[in-house]
C-alpha positions as CSV (number, residue, x, y, z in Angstrom):
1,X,-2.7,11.9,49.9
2,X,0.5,9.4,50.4
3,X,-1.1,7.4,47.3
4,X,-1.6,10.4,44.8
5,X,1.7,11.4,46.0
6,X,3.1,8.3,44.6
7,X,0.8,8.6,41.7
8,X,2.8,11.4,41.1
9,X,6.2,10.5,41.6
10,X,5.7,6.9,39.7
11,X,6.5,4.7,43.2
12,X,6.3,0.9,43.5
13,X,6.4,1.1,47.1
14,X,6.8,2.8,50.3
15,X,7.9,0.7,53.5
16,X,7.5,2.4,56.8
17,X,10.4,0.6,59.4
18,X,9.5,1.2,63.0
19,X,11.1,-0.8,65.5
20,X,10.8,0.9,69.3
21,X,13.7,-1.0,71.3
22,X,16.0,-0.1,68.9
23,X,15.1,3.5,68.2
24,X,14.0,2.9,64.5
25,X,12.0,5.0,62.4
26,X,12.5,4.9,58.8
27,X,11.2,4.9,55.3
28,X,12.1,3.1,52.5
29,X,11.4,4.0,49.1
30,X,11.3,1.8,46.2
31,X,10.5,4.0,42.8
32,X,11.3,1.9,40.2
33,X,12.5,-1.9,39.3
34,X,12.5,-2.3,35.4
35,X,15.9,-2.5,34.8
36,X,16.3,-4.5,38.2
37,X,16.5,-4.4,41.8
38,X,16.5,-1.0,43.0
39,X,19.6,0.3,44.6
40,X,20.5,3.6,46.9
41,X,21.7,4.6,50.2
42,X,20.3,5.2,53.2
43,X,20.2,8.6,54.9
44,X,20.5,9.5,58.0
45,X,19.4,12.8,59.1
46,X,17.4,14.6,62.1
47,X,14.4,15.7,59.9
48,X,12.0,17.8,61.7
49,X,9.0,16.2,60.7
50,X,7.7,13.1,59.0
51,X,6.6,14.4,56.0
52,X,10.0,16.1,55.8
53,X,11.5,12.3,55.5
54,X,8.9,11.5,53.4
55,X,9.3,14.1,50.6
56,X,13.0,13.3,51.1
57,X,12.9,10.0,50.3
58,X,10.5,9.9,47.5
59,X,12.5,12.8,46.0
60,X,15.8,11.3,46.1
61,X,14.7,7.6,45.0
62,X,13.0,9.0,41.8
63,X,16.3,10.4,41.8
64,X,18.1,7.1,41.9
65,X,16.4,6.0,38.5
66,X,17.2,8.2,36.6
67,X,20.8,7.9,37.6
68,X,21.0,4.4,37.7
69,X,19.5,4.4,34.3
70,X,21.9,7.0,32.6
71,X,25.0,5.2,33.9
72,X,23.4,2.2,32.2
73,X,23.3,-0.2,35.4
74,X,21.4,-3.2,35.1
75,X,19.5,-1.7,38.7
76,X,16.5,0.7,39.3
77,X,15.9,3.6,41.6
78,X,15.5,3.2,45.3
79,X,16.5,5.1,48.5
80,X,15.8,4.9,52.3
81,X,16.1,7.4,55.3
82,X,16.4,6.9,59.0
83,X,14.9,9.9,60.8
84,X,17.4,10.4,63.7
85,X,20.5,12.8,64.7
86,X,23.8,10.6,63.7
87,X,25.8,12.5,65.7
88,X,23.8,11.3,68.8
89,X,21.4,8.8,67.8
90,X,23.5,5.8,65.9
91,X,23.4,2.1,67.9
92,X,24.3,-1.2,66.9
93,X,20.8,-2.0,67.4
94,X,19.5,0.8,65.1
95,X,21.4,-0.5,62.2
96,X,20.5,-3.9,62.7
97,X,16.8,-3.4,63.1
98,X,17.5,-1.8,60.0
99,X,19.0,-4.4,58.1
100,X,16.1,-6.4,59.2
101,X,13.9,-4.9,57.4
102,X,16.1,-4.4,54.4
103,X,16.2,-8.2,54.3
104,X,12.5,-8.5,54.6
105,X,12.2,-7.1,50.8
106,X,13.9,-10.0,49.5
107,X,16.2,-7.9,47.3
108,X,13.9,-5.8,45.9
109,X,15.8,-2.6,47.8
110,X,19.6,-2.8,48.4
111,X,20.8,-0.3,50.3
112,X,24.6,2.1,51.1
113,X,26.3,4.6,52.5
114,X,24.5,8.2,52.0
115,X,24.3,11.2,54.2
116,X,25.0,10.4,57.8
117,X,25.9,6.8,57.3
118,X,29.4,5.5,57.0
119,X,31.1,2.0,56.5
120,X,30.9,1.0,60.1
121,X,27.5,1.8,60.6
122,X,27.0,-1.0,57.0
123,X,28.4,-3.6,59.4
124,X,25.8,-3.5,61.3
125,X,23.4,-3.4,58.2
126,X,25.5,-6.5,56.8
127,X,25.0,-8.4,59.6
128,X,21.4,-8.8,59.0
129,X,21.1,-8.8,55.0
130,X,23.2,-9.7,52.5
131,X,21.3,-7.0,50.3
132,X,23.9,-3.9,51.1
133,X,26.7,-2.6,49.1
134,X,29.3,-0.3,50.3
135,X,30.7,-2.7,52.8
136,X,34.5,-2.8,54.1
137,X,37.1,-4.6,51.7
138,X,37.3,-7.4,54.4
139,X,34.1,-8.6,53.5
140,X,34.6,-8.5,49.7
141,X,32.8,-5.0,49.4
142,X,34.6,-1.7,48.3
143,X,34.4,0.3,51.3
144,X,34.0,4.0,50.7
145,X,32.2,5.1,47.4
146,X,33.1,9.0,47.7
147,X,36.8,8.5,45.6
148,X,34.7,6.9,43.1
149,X,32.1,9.7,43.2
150,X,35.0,12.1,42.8
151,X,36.9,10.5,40.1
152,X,33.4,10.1,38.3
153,X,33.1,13.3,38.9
154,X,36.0,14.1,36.8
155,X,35.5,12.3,34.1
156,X,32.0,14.6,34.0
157,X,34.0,17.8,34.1
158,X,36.1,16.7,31.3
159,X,33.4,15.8,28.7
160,X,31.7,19.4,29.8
161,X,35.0,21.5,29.4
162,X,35.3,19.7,26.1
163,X,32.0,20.6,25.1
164,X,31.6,24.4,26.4
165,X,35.9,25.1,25.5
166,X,36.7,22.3,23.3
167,X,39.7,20.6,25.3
168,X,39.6,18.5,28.2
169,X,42.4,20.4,30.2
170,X,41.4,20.7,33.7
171,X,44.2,22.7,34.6
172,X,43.3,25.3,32.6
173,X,40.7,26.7,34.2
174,X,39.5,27.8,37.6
175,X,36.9,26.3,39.8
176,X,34.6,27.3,42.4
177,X,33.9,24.5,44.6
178,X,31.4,24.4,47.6
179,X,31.1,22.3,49.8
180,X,34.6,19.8,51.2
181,X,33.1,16.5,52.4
182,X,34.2,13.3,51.4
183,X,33.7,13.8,48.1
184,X,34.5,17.2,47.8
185,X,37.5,17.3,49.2
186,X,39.0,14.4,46.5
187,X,37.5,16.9,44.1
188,X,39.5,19.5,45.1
189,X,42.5,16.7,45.0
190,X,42.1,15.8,41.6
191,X,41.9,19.1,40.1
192,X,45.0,20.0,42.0
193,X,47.2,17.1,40.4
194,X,46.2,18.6,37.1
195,X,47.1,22.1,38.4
196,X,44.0,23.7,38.6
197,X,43.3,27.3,40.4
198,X,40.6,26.4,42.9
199,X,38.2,28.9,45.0
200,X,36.7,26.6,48.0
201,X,33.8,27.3,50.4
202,X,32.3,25.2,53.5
203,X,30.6,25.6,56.7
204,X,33.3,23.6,59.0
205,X,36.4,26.1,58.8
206,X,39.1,23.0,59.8
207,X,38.2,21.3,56.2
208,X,38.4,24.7,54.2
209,X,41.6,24.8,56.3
210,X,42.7,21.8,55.2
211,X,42.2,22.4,51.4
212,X,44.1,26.0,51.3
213,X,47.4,23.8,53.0
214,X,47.1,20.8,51.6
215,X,46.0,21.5,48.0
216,X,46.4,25.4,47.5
217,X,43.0,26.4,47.0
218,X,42.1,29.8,47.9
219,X,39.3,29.8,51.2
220,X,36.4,31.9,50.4
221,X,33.1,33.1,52.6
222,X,30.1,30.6,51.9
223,X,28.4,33.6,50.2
224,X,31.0,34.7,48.3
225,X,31.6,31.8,46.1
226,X,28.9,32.5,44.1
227,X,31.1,36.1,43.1
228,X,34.2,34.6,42.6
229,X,35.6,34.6,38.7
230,X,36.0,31.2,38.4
231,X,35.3,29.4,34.5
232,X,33.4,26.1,36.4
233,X,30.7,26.0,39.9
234,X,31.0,22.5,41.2
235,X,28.7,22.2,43.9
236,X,29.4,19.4,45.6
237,X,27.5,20.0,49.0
238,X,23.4,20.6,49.2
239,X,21.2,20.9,46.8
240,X,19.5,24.2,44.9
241,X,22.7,26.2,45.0
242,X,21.6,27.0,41.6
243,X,18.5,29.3,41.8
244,X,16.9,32.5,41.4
245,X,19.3,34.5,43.8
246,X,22.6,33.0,43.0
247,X,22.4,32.3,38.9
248,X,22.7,35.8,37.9
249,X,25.8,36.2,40.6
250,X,27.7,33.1,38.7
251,X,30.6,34.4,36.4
252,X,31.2,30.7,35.3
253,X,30.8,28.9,31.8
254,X,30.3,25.3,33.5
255,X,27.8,24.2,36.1
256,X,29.9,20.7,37.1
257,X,29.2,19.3,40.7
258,X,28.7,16.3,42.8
259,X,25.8,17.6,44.6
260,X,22.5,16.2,44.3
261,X,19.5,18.4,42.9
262,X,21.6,21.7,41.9
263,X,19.2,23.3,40.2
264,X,16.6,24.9,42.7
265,X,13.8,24.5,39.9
266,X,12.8,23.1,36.3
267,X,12.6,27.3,35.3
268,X,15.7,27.3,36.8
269,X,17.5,25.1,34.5
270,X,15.7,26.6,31.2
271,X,17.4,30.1,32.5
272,X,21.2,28.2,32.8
273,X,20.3,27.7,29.0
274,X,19.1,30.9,27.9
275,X,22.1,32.3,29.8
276,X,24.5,30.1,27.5
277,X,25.9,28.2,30.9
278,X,26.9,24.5,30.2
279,X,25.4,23.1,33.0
280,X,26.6,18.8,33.3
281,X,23.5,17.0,35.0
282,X,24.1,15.9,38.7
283,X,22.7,12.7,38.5
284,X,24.7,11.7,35.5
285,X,28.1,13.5,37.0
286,X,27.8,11.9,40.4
287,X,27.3,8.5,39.2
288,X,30.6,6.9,40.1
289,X,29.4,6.0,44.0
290,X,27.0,3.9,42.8
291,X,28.6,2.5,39.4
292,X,31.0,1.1,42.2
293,X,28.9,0.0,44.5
294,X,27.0,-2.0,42.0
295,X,29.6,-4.0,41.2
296,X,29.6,-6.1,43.9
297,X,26.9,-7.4,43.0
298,X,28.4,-10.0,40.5
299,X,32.0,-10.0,42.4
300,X,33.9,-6.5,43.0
301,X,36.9,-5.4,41.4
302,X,38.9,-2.1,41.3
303,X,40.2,-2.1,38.0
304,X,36.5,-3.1,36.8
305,X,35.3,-0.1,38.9
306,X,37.7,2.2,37.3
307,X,36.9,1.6,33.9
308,X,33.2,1.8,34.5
309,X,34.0,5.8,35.7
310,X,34.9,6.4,32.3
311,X,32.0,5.7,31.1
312,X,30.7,8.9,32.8
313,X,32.4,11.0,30.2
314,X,30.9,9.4,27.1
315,X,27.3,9.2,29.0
316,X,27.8,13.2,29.2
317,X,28.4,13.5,25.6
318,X,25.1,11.8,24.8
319,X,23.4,14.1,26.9
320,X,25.1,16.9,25.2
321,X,24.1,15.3,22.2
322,X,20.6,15.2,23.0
323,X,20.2,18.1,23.9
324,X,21.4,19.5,20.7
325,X,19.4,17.2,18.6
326,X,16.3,18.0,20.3
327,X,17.2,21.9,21.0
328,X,16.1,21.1,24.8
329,X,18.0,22.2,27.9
330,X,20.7,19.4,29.1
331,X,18.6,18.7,32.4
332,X,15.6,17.4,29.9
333,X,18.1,15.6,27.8
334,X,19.3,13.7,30.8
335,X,15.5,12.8,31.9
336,X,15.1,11.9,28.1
337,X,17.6,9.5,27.5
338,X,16.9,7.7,31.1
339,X,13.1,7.3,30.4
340,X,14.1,6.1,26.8
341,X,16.4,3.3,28.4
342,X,13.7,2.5,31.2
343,X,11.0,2.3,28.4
344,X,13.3,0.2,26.1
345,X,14.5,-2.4,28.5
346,X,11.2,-2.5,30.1
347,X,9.8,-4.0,26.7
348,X,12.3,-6.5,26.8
349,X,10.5,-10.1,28.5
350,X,13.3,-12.1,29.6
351,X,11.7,-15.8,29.9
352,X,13.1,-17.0,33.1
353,X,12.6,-13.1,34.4
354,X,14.9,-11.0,36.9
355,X,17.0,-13.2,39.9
356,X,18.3,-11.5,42.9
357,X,21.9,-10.4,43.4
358,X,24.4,-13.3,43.5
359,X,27.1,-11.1,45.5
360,X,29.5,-13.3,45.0
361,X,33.1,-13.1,46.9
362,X,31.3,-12.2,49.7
363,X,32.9,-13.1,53.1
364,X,30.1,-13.5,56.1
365,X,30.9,-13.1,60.0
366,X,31.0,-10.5,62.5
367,X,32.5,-6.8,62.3
């Protein structure tokens, strides 16, 4: 079943990491190297079965194509998890074990920080492969992606307010946003600077706390902000927020989030349509993590990393465009114009073919 599975999904390959002194069990998930080596982070998470990681993984590196592709990175689509509780379960050895294995792929996969994993835990990673991005600024890396994700996020909310209210004043308007991690909460940030009335929801209490004193958004239950009158939803925590129980609750013009997978179904997304909601593709709005990551690469650089978030806002307006021009919902016209990049590039035959990452500016050594 594993091999229709990947049939299915389109995979190149699936690498099962076991290591039993160190407490490792993991999967990594390569879905798709055209455009290059595949790049995505590495989860952590307490999953209850196997297959559960499995599905995951396959799910979200498909995932990391398309997105890779649409932000017009020179990388393809790959993703790994490490079953485990990383509240309880993290170890020097883990990570290293890890990287281990990361290195064994000879740059096919380069991994980050995802769900459960932060810089500290990369160290470890770092120690054993140079193929890992997200690592601290001491090494040459650019530490924590979620700003970047943020900001990125941003420039996706602009292009969509622009499309659905024809201006691209954020303080305008009012915003439900659910979920205050990382990212999140510099979401909430941003549209505060510009003045924006912001409705918040999440499950730990101390960061919903944080946003009403810090940035003057109003705390709502984590039911309720589905009721609330705001014009934009940015969900910016889990994924299928946007389904069969919550669209028809939603008073707002703009579906705009950093969350991954927002829309619970494919019938789902062809009802945000028919209900005349804008709704800005995840993959495509959440972009900037990666955009930065991928930068070093060839050498990283801030100001370089900035001006690639910009870029968000004009790959939005192609979707937009797209979907227009084809009279197809915007989460087709995102899968559309990825495939059509992946297909292009794909014909291309470089003669001296694809070399791994140079990295350079990289500094080696210990934590």
């Amino acid at each position: 079943m594993i091999f229709e599975t990947l049939d299915t999904f389109g995979h190149e390959q699936v690498v099962f990491c076991h290591n039993k002194d160190a407490g490792l069990k993991a999967i990594i998930a390569i879905h798709n190297t055209v455009l290059g080596p595949a790049l995505g982070g590495t989860r952590m998470w307490p999953y209850q079965t196997e297959q559960d990681a499995l599905n995951d993984v396959l799910r979200l590196s498909r995932g990391m194509t398309y997105k890779n592709a649409v932000a017009g990175l020179d990388i393809g689509g790959g993703k790994a998890v490490i079953i485990g509780d990383p509240a309880t379960d993290k170890s020097e050895a883990l990570f290293r074990a890890f990287g281990q294995f990361v290195q064994s792929l000879g740059g096919r996969y380069i991994t980050a920080e995802d769900v459960g994993i932060d810089v500290n835990d990369m160290e470890f990673v770092y120690r054993e492969t140079e193929f890992v991005t997200g690592v601290h600024q001491v090494h040459g890396g650019s530490g924590d992606p979620s700003p970047f994700t943020a900001y990125g996020a941003l420039q996706g909310l602009m292009a969509s307010l622009n499309k659905r209210f024809g201006d691209e004043e954020v303080g305008k308007y009012s915003y439900a946003v659910q979920g205050l991690g990382h990212v999140g909460m510099e979401y909430v940030k941003l549209l505060k600077e510009r003045g924006a009335k912001i409705f918040v929801t999440d499950i730990n209490k101390g960061l919903v706390e944080k946003a009403v004193s810090e940035y003057g958004a109003e705390a709502v239950g984590l039911d309720e902000i589905y009721d609330v009158p705001a014009d934009v939803y940015s969900p910016c925590a889990l994924g299928g927020t946007v389904n069969e129980q919550t669209l028809p609750r939603l008073k707002a013009k703009v579906i705009c989030g950093a969350a991954n997978n927002q829309l619970a179904t494919n019938a789902i997304g062809d009802e945000v349509a028919k209900r005349g909601v804008l709704y800005a593709p995840d993959y495509a709005v959440n972009a900037g993590g990666v955009m930065n990551v991928a930068l070093e690469m060839t050498g990283y650089n801030r100001e370089r990393a900035m001006r690639q978030m910009r870029t968000i806002y004009h790959n939005l307006t192609r979707i937009f465009e797209i979907a227009e021009r084809d009279g197809i919902p915007t989460y087709k016209a995102a899968d559309r114009m990825a495939e059509e990049r992946i297909e292009l590039m794909g014909k291309l035959k470089l003669p001296l073919g694809r070399s791994t990452p140079r990295f350079q500016g990289r500094i080696r050594g210990g934590a």
